[in-house]
C-alpha positions in Angstrom: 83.2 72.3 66.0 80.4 72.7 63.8 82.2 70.8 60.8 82.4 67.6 63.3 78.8 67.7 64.4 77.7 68.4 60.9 79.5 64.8 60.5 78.7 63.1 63.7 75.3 64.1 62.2 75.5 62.0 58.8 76.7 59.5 60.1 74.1 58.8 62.8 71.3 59.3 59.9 73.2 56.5 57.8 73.0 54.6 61.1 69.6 55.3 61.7 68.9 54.4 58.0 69.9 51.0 58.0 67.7 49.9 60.5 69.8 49.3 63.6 68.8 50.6 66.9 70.8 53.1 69.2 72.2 51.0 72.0 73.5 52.7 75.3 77.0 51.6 74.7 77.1 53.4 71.2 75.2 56.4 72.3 77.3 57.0 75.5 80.3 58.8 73.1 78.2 59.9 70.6 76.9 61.9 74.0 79.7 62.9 75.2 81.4 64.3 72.0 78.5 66.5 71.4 78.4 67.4 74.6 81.7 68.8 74.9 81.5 70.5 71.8 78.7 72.4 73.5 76.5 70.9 71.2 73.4 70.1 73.7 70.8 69.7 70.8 72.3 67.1 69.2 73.7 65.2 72.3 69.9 65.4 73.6 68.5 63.8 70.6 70.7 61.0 71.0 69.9 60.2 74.3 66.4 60.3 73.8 67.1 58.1 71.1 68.9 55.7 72.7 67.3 52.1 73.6 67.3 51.6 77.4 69.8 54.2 78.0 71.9 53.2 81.2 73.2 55.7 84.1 76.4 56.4 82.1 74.8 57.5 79.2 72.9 60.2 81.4 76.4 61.4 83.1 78.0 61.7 79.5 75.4 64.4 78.8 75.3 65.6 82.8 79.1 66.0 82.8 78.3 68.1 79.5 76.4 70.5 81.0 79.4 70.8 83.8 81.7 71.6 81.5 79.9 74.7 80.8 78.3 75.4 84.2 74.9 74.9 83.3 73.5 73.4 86.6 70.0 74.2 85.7 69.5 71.5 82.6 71.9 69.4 84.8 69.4 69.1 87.7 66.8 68.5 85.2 68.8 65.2 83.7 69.3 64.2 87.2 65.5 64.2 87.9 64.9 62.4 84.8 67.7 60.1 85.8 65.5 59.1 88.9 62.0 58.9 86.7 63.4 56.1 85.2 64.5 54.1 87.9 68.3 54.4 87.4 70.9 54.7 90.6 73.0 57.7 90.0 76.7 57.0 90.6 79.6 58.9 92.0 80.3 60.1 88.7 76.8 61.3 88.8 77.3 63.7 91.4 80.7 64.8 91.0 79.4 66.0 87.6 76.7 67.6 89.4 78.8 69.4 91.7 81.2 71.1 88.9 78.3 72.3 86.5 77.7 74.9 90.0 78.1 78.4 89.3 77.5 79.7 92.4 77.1 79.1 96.3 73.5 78.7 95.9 73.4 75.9 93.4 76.1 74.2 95.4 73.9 74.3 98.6 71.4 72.6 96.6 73.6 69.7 94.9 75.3 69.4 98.4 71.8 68.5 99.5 71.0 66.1 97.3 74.4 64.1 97.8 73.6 64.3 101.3 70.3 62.5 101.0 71.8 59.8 98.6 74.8 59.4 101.2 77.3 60.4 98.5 78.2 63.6 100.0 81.9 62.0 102.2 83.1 60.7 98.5 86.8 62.2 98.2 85.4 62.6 94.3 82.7 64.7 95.3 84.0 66.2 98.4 86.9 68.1 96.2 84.4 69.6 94.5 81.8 71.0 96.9 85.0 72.4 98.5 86.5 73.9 95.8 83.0 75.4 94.6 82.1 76.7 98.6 85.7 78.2 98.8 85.4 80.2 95.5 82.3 81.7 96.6 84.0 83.0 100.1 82.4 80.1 102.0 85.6 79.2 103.5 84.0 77.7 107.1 81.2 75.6 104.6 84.3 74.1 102.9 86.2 73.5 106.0 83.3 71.1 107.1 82.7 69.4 103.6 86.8 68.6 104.5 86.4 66.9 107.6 83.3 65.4 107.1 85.5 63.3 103.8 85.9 59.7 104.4 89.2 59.1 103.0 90.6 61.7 102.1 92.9 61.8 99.2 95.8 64.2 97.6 93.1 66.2 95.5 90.6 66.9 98.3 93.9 68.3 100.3 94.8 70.5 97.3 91.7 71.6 97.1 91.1 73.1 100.6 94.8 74.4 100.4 93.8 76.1 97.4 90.7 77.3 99.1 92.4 78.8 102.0 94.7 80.5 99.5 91.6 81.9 97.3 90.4 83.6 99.9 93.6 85.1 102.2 94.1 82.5 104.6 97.9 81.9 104.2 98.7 81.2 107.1 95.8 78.1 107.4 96.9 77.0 104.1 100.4 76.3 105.2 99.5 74.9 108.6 97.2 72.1 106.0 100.0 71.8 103.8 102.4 70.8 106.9 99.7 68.6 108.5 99.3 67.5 104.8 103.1 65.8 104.9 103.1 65.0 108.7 100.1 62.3 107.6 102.1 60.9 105.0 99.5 62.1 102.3 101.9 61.7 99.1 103.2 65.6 98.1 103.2 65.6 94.5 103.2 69.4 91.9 99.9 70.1 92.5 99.7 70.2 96.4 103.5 72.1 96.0 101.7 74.4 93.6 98.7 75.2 95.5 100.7 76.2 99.0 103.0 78.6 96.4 99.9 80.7 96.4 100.2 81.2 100.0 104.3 82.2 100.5 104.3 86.0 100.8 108.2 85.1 101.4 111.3 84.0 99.1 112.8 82.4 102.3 109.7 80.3 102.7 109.0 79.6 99.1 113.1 78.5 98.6 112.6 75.5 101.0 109.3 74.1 98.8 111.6 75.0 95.8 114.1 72.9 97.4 111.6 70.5 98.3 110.4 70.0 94.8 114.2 69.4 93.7 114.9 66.6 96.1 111.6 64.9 94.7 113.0 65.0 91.3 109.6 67.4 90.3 112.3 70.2 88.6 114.5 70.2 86.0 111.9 69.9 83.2 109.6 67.0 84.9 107.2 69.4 85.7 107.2 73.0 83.7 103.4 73.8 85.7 105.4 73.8 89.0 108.6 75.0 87.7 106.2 77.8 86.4 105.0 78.1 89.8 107.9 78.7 91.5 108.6 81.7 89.2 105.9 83.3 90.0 106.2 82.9 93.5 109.5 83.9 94.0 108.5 87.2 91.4 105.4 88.4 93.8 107.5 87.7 96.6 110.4 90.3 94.8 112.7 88.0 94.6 113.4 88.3 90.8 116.6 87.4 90.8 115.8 84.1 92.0 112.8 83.9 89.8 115.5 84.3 86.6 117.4 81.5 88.2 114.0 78.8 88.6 113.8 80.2 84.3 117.4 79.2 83.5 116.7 75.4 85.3 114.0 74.8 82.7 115.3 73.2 79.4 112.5 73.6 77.2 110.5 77.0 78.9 107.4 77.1 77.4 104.9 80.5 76.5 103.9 80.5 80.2 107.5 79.9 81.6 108.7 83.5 79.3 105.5 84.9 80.4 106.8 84.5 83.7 110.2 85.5 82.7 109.0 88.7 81.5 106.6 89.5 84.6 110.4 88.9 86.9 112.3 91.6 84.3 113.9 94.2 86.2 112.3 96.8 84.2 110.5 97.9 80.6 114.1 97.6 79.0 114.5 94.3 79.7 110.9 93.0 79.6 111.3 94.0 75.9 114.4 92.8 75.0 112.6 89.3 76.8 109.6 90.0 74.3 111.8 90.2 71.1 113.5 87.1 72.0 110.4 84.9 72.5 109.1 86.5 69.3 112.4 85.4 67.2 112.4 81.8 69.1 108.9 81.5 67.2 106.9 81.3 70.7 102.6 82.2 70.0 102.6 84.6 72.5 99.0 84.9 74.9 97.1 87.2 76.9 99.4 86.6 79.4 102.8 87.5 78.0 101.2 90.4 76.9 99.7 91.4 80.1 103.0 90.8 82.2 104.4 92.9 79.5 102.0 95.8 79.9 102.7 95.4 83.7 106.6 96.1 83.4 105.8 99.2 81.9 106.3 101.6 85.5 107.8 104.5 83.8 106.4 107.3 81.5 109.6 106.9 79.0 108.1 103.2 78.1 105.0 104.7 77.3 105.5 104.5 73.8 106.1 100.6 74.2 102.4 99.8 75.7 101.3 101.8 72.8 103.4 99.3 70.4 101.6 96.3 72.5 98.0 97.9 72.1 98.8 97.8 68.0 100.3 94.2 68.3 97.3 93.0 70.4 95.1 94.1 68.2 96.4 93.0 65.3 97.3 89.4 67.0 93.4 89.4 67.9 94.3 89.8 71.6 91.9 92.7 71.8 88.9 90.9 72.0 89.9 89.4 75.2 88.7 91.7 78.0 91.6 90.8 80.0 94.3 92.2 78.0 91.8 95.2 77.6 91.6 95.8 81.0 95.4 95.8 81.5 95.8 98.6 78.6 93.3 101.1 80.3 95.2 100.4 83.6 98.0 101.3 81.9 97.3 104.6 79.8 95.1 105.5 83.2 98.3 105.6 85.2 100.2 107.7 82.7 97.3 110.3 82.0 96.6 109.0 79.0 92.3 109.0 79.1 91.5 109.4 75.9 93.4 106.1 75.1 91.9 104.3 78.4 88.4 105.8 76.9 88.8 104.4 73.9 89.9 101.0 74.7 87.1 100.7 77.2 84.4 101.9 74.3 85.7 99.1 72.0 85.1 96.7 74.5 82.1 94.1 73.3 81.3 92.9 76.9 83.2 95.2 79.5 83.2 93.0 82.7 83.1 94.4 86.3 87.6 94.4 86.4 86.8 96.7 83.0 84.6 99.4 85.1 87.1 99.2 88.3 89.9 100.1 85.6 87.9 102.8 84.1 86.7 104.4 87.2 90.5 104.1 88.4 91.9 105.3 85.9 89.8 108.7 86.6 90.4 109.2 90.0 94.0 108.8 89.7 94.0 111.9 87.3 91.4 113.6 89.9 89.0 113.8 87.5 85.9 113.6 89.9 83.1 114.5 87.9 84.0 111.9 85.0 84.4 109.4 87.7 81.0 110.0 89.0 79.9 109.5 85.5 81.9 106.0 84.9 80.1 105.0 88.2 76.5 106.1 87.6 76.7 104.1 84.1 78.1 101.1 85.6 75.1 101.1 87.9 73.2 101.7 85.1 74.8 99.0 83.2 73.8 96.5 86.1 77.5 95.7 87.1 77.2 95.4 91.2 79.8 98.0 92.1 82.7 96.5 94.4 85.4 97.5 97.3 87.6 98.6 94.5 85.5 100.6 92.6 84.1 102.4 95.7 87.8 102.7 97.4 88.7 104.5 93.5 85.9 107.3 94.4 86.4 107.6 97.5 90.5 108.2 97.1 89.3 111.3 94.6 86.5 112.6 96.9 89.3 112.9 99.9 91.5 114.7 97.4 88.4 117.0 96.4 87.5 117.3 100.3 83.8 116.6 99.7 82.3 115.7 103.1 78.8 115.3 101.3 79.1 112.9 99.0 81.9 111.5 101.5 78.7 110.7 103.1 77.1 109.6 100.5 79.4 106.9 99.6 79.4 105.6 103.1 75.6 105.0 103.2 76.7 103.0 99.5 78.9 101.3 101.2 76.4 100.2 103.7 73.6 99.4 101.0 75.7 97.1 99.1 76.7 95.0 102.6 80.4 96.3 101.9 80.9 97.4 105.4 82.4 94.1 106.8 85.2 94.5 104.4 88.7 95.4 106.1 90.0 97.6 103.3 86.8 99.0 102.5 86.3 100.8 106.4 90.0 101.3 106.0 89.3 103.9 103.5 86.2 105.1 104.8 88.4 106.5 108.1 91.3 107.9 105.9 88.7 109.7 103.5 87.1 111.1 106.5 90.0 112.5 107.7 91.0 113.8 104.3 87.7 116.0 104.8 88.2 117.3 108.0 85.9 115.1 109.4 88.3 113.4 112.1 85.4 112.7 114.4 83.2 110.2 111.9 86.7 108.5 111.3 87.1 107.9 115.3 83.0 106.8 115.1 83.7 104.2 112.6 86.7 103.2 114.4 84.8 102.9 117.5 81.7 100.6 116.3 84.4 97.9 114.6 83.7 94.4 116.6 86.9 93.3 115.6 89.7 95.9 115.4 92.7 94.9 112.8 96.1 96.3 112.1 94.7 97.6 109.2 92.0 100.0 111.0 94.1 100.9 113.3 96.8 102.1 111.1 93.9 104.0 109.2 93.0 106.0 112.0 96.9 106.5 113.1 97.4 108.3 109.3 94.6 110.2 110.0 95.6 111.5 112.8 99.1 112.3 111.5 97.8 114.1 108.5 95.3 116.3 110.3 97.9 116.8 113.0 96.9 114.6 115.9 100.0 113.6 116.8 99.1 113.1 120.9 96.2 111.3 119.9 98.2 108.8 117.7 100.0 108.0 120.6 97.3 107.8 122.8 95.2 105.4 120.3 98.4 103.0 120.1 98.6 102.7 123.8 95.4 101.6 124.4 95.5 99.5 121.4 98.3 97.9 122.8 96.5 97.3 126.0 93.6 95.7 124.2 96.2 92.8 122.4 95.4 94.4 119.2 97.9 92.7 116.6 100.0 95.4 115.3 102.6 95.4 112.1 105.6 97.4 111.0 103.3 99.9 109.4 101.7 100.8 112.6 105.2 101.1 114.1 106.6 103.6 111.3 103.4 105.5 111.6 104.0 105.9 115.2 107.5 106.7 115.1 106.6 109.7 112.3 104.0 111.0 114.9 107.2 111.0 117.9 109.4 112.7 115.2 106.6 115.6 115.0 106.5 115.7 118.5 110.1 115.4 119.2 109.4 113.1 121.4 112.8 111.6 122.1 111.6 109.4 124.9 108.7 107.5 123.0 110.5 107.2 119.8 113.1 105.1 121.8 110.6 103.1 123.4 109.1 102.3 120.0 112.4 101.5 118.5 112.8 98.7 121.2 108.9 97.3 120.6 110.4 97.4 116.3 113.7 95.0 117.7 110.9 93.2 120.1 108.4 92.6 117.4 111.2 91.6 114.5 110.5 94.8 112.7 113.5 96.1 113.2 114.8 94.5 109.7 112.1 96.0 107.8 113.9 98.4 105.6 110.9 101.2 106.2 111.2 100.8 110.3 115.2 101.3 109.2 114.4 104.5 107.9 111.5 105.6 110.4 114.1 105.1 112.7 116.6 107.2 111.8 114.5 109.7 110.7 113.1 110.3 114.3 116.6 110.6 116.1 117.1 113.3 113.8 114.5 115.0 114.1 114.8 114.6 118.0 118.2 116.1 118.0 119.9 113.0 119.0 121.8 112.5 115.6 124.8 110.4 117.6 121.6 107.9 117.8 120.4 108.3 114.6 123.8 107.1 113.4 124.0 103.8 115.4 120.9 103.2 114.2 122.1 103.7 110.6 125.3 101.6 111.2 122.6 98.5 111.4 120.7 99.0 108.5 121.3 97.4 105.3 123.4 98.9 103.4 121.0 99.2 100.0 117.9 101.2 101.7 118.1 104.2 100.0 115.0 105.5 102.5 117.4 105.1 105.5 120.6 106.6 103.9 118.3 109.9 102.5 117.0 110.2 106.1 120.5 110.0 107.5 121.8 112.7 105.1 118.3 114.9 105.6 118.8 115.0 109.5 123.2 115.7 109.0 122.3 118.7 106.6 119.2 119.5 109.2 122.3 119.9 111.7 124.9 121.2 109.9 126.9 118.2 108.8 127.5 118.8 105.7 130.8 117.5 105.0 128.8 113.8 106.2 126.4 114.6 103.9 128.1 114.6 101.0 130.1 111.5 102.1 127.2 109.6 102.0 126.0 110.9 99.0 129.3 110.3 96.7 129.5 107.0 98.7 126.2 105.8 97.0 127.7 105.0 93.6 130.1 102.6 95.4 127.3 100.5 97.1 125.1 100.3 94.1 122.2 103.3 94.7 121.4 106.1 92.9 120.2 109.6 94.3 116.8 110.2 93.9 114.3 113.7 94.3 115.3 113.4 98.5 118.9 112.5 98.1 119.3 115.9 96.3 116.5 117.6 98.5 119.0 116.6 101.3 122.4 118.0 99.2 120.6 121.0 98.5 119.7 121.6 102.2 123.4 120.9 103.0 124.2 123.8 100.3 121.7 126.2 101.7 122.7 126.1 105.1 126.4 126.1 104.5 125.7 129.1 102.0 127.3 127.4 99.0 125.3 128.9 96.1 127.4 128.1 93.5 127.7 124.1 94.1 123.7 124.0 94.9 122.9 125.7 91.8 125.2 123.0 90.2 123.5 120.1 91.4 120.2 121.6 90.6 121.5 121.8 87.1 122.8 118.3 87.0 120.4 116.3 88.4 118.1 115.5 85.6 121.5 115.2 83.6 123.4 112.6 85.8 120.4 110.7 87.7 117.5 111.0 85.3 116.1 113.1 89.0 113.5 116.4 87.5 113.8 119.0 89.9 110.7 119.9 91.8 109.6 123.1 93.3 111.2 121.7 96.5 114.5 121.9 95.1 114.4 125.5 93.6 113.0 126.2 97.1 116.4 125.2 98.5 118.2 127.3 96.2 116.5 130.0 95.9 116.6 130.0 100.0 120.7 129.6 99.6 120.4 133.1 97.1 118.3 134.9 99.6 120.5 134.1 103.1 123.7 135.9 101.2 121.8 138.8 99.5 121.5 138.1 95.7 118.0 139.1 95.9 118.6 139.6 91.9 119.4 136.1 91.3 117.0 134.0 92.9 113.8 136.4 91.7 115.5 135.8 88.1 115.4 131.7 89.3 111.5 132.5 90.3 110.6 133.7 86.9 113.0 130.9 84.6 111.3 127.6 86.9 109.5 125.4 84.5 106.7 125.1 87.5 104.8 128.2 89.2 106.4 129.1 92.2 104.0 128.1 95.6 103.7 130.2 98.5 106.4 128.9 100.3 109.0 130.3 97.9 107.7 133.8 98.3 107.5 133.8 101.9 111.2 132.9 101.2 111.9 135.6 99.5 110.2 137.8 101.5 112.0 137.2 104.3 115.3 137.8 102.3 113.9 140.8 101.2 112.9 141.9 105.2 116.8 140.6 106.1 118.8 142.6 103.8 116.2 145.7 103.3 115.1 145.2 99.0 111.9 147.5 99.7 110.7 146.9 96.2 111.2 143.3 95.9 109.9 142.9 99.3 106.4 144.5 98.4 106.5 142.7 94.9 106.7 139.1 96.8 104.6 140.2 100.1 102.1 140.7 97.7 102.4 137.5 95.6 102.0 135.7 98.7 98.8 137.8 99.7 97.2 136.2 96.6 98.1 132.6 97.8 97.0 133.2 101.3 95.6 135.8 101.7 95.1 134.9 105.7 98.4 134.8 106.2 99.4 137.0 109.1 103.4 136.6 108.5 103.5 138.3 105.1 101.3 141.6 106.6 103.7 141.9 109.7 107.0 141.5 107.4 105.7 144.0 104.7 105.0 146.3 107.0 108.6 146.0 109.2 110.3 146.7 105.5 108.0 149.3 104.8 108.3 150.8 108.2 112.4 150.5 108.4 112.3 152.2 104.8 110.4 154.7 106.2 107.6 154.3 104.6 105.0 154.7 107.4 102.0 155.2 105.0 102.3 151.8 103.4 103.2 150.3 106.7 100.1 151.8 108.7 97.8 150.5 105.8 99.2 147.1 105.9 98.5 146.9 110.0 94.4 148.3 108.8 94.1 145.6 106.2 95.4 143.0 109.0 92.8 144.3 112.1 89.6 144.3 109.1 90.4 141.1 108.7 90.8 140.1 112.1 93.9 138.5 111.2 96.4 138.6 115.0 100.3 136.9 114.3 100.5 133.9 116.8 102.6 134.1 119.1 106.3 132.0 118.8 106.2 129.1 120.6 108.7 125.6 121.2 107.9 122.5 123.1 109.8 119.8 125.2 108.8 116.7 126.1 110.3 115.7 129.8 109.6 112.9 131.6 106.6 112.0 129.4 104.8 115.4 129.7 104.6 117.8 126.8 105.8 121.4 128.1 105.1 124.4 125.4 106.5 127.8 125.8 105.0 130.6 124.1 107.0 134.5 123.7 106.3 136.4 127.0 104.9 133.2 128.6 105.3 133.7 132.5 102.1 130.7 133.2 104.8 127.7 133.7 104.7 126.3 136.8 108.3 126.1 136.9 109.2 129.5 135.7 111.2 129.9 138.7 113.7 127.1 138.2 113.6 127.9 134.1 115.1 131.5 135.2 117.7 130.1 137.3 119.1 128.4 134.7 118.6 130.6 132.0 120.4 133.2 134.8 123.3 130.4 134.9 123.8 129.9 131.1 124.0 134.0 130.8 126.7 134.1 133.1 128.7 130.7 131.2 127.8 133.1 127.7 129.4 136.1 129.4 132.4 134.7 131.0 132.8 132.8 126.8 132.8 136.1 125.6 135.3 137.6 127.9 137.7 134.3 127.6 137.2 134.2 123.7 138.2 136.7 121.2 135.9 135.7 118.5 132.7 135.4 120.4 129.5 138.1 120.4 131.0 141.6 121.4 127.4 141.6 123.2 125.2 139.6 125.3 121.6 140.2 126.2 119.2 138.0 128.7 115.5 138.6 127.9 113.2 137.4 130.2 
């Protein structure tokens, strides 16, 4: 660029030399070649050189200054436009309107066109809408639309497009239909633009279609065919993705970029890479970051690594988008020394580059160092966003800090962040994180607008702090209030009827799913299921999973939970050696589920087997979870020996819940010295726990060890610790009943003994019918 102005230069001076004057038809590309070389010095001088210079030769050096969003020394030409007496054109103020950088210099060449009557021009009007839509002024841009007079293919791409910048799909494709019912000609572009808005294969297939019968395909246009790939590749649908690739004759780098970004996973993606690289193809930023983002497993770590070294050897580095992607990337993985690094070498780190950073910390909990990343970006200048705020706030829940919970909010508020959906969103979940269920119901309760998204917030809250009653309670009136609701509020309230057993509601949910057209949605499948089992009603359960389709692994793994939950274990492990045949493979709650099966069935020696063959077979690394389960199946038939040698040979430390489990083996079959050993290693976990005193001291006491047992029951009334009383529940006819041990406070206690008195007798007259029944039969009321 330099070489050609150092030309353009010479060869002005040599025309200067010889005594001719500059005219405006001369000048005009002299102008303009500077200009667009960014060269403003030079394309100034000429200009001021030139003899009478005419309105085009001004809009050769305003359109200059667009080109590189300079709308200050733009609005200066314009004024000196008007000094001189010239009429600006359309092409005046069309150049005007793209050197804008923001909303505020738009405002200000809007009114300018207005007061020269320029301001319905199609030219002009496509870009004040474009500029007002990608600055979140979606209602100024609407009005610049309908105020157009004659309004032409590009002004309709552009408000499509604008509606799709800023989340309004659904008003993008209601434009894009009124857009062919006018008979405004469709051509790549518009079909391009609406692709942004399709959250759906099935919708984007019939513009796919569409762009076939018009002949756009097949290699006539590679920027839609290119569209359509990445469409049907955020939509999922890869497989169709690979098929709009294969219709392209000559793909170019963006069409394998795309081809890499719709690879099933890292395997493949490579392979893809390879290829393009032996084909000859200059790979960009892009390839390389839809490579980075195939990369969803630790065991391709080693390939992003191999990316970082090509990246920086291709110069790819120096492109803070490709940065960005690699700390992602080694953020995810727990690599922060690499995501450190990367973010260190970056020249001119933009806001994405901080977001990263500070995510990448808070996914490996590392609080403090987020704080940090935070306070510098601040520092730095860089306005802090939603996402970086959403980052802290995810690791503050996880830290339960209600402080600088608080804090954060009254951030939130400072930065005018409130009005953001997702950012209150996380405001009410972090709340509840912290215990602080109350500010999350205050900030539910001053939202003007309530949104499927808030109220699904506040419905996880109250699932994870235990509020199941209130979940239902918050839906009803929602429901009563018209408040849209999606098939995430619907699996969040059939969890909460699962915990509550609620048989009754969880039906009456299922029909609002089939109502609604959730019913399809493979995690409603699943929620489904799952709260029939957990109801008791597993003949419902499986007419439920006779609908679903056949590949949601969710649905079959809550299918096989809720048989092995009651005792079918032969359909358990039908379903599970049925998954091979219908193209799934087990994952960590498939084999929870088989090892449940084992446990309660008492087989020891097949559960220890698929313990030891899960990794092997399904690539699946047992958790704590799973030695749980067999270490439970050791303890129910007496090898106390076994499962404490299983405790101490676990690659993980064992959690409370497996010595409770042991303990409670030890209390069943009388190991005094075990018993004490894990009663105590509980203790150190929780040492409130109430359970462990009373069974240490009932294995001390049947031992006959009164001593031991009389100082357990002191250590348990210093510390004011009482065991709770049992207790089950019932839901009839819409009313929770709860039944505590020695609980005579029911109103219908009466009746309840009557029938317990009639079930004793059905029990007795069993026993004395039936040889193999209980020699003895006891009523305790």
């Amino acid at each position: 660029m330099h070489e050609v102005g150092h030309q353009l230069h010479q060869a002005y001076a040599l025309f200067l030399k010889s005594g001719h004057p500059l005219h405006r038809f001369l000048s005009t590309p002299l102008i303009s070649r500077s200009a667009k070389n960014g060269d403003f010095s030079r394309s100034s001088l000429f200009l001021s050189d030139t003899l009478s210079p005419d309105t085009v030769a001004f809009n050769a050096l305003i359109s200059g200054f667009a080109s590189f969003r300079r709308a200050e020394p733009a609005l200066a030409l314009f004024d000196e436009l008007r000094l001189q007496g010239l009429r600006p054109d359309v092409y005046t103020f069309s150049s005007l309107v793209k050197a804008c950088g923001n909303v505020w210099e738009s405002e200000i060449v809007h009114g300018i066109c207005l007061k020269y009557g320029f301001s319905s021009g199609a030219y002009v009007v496509s870009g004040l809408v474009e500029n007002y839509a990608g600055g979140g002024e979606v209602g100024a841009a609407k009005k610049c639309f309908e105020e157009c007079e004659g309004v032409d293919n590009v002004v309709w791409v552009a408000m499509v497009s604008g509606y799709v910048w800023n989340g309004e799909f659904e008003c993008a494709k209601e434009l894009f239909v009124d857009m062919r019912g006018l008979g405004v000609q469709v051509n790549e572009y518009s079909m391009t633009a609406v692709l942004g808005a399709l959250l759906d294969g099935r919708e984007g297939g019939q513009v796919h279609g569409f762009g076939l019968k018009m002949g756009l395909l097949s290699g006539c246009s590679l920027h839609l065919s290119n569209s359509i790939m990445h469409m049907y590749s955020r939509c999922g649908s890869q497989p169709d993705a690979v098929k709009a690739f294969d219709e392209i004759p000559e793909p170019d780098v963006v069409s394998w970029s795309e081809r890499i970004f719709a690879a099933c996973d890292g395997v493949e993606a490579s392979e893809l890479f390879k290829l393009l690289h032996s084909k000859g193809v200059v790979v960009n930023e892009f390839t390389v970051i839809n490579l980075l983002s195939q990369i969803i497993d630790i065991k391709f770590l080693n390939l992003g690594k191999q990316i970082h070294a090509l990246s920086f050897k291709r110069g790819h580095m120096q492109l803070v988008s490709v940065g960005n992607a690699l700390i992602s990337l080694y953020g995810k993985w727990g690599q922060i020394v690499d995501a450190m690094l990367v973010f260190d070498e970056m020249r001119l780190p933009d806001p994405i580059s901080w977001n990263s950073l500070i995510a990448a910390y808070s996914e490996n909990h590392l609080l403090c160092q987020c704080l940090e990343a935070f306070s510098k970006m601040r520092s730095c200048r860089v306005l802090p966003n939603n996402y970086a705020l959403a980052s802290i706030l995810e690791v503050v829940a996880r830290s339960n800090l209600q402080e600088l919970a608080a804090q954060i909010h009254s951030l939130i508020i400072k930065f005018s962040l409130m009005f953001d959906d997702s950012m209150v969103s996380a405001l009410i979940t972090t709340y509840g994180k912290c215990n602080r269920v109350d500010q999350s119901r205050k900030i539910f309760s001053k939202l003007d607008r309530i949104k499927a998204l808030h109220l699904n917030s506040l419905l996880v809250t109250f699932m994870s702090t235990g509020y199941h009653d209130d979940a239902l309670v918050l839906f009803q009136r929602a429901w009563h209030s018209s408040i849209a609701v999606d098939s995430t509020t619907l699996s969040i309230l059939l969890k909460a009827c699962g915990a509550l057993t609620d048989l009754e509601q969880g039906r009456t949910i299922h029909c609002l799913s089939i109502k609604n057209g959730f019913d399809q949605d493979n995690f409603i499948e699943s929620a489904i299921v799952d709260v029939y089992c957990k109801c008791g009603s597993i003949s419902d359960a499986e007419k439920a999973y006779k609908n679903i389709s056949r590949a949601n692994l969710v649905a079959r793994n809550a299918m096989m939970m809720g048989y092995a939950q009651h005792g079918c274990d032969r359909e358990v492990m039908e379903l599970f050696h049925e998954m091979s045949q219908v193209g799934l493979r087990p994952d960590e709650i498939t084999y929870l589920a088989v090892l449940h099966s084992c446990c309660h069935e008492r087989l020891v020696e097949e559960g220890q087997a698929y313990l030891n063959s899960m990794l092997e077979l399904d690539g699946v690394v047992p958790s704590v979870e799973h030695y749980t389960c067999v270490i439970d199946s050791l303890g129910r038939v007496g090898l106390m020996e076994d499962a404490k040698r299983m405790i101490d040979t676990m690659p993980m430390n064992p959690d409370a819940r497996i010595w409770q489990i042991l303990l409670s083996a030890c209390h069943l079959h009388g190991d005094v010295d075990l018993g004490n050993l894990a009663g105590r290693k509980l203790l150190e976990l929780q040492p409130e726990n109430d359970s462990a005193y009373v069974l240490l001291s009932n294995i001390n006491a049947a031992a006959g060890n009164w001593g031991t047992a009389s100082e357990l029951r002191r250590e348990m009334k210093e510390k004011m610790l009482v065991k709770e009383p049992g207790s089950s529940w019932i839901h009839v006819n819409g009313t929770l009943n709860v039944f505590f041990a020695d609980d005579q406070s029911h109103s219908d206690r009466e009746k309840i003994l009557m029938k317990l008195h009639e079930l004793y007798g059905q029990m007795l007259s069993r026993r004395e019918s039936e040889p193999g029944c209980a020699s003895s039969v006891e009523l305790i009321c």
